[in-house]
N, C-alpha and C positions, 0 to 999 in steps of 0.2 A: 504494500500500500504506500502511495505517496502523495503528499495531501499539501495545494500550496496554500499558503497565505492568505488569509482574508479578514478584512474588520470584524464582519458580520458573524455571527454565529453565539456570542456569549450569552449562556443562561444566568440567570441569577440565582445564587445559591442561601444566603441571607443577605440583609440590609447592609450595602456597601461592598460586597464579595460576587465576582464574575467569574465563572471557567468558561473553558471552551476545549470538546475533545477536539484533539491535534490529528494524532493517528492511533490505531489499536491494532494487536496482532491475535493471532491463540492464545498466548499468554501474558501478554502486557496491553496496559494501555496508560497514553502518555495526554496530559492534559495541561493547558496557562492556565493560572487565578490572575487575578488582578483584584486586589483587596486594596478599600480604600482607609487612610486614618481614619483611627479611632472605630476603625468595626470589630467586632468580634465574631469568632469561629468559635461557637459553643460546644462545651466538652458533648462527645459523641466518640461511637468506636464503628468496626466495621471487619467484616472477615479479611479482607483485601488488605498486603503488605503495601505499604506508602513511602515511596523514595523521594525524595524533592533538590528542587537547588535553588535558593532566593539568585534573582536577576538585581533584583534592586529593592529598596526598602529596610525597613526594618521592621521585626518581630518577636514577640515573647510566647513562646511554645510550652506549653504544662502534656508532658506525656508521663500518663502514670502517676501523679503528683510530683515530678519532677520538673523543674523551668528550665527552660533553654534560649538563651538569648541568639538571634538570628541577623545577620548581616549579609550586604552582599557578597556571594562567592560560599555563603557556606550552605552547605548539604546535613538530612535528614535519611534514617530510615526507621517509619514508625513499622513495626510488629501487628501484623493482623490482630483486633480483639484489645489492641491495648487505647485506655480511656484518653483521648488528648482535644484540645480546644487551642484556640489562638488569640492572642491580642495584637491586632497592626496598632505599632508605635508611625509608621511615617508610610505614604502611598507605596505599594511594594507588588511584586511581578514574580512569579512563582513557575518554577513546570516541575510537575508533579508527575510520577508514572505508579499507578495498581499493578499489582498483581494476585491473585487473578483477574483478567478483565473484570471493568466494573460494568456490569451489565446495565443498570439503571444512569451511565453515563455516554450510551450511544445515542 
């Protein structure tokens, strides 16, 4: 699959939080956020392992009751099942990839 570039396409996920699938395979699928200050990603879990790498922005990540301060250039990989939410400290750009496919992200 190869899927170019377009504005269009972003769903809204909560107040101030946009994705957009990118491409997906058998086994993966890769997705942009574009999360605006001061929103929140409320703690929630999910079978699907979650890998990511901030572009730009900044964030505070609680996986597990653990915090994670987030800048750009650095990378995540949350654990299928494990409880995490987000706090955007500054407009911030994301691409994230599941595994397993997220079915309810096609």
């Amino acid at each position: 699959m190869f899927v170019k570039n377009e504005e269009r396409g972003f769903i809204p996920m909560v107040e101030g939080v946009k994705r957009k699938t990118l491409a997906h395979g058998e086994k993966t699928l890769l997705i942009e956020v574009f999360l605006d200050q001061g929103s929140i990603v409320p703690e929630h879990s999910h079978p699907h392992e979650q890998t990511g790498y901030m572009i730009s922005g900044r964030m505070i990540f609680n996986i597990d009751g653990k915090e994670f301060s987030a800048k750009p250039g650095d990378s995540w990989a949350i654990p299928g099942g494990a409880v995490h939410s987000v706090a955007v400290l500054e407009d911030s750009v994301v691409v994230e990839v599941f595994s397993p496919v997220r079915e309810d992200y096609l």
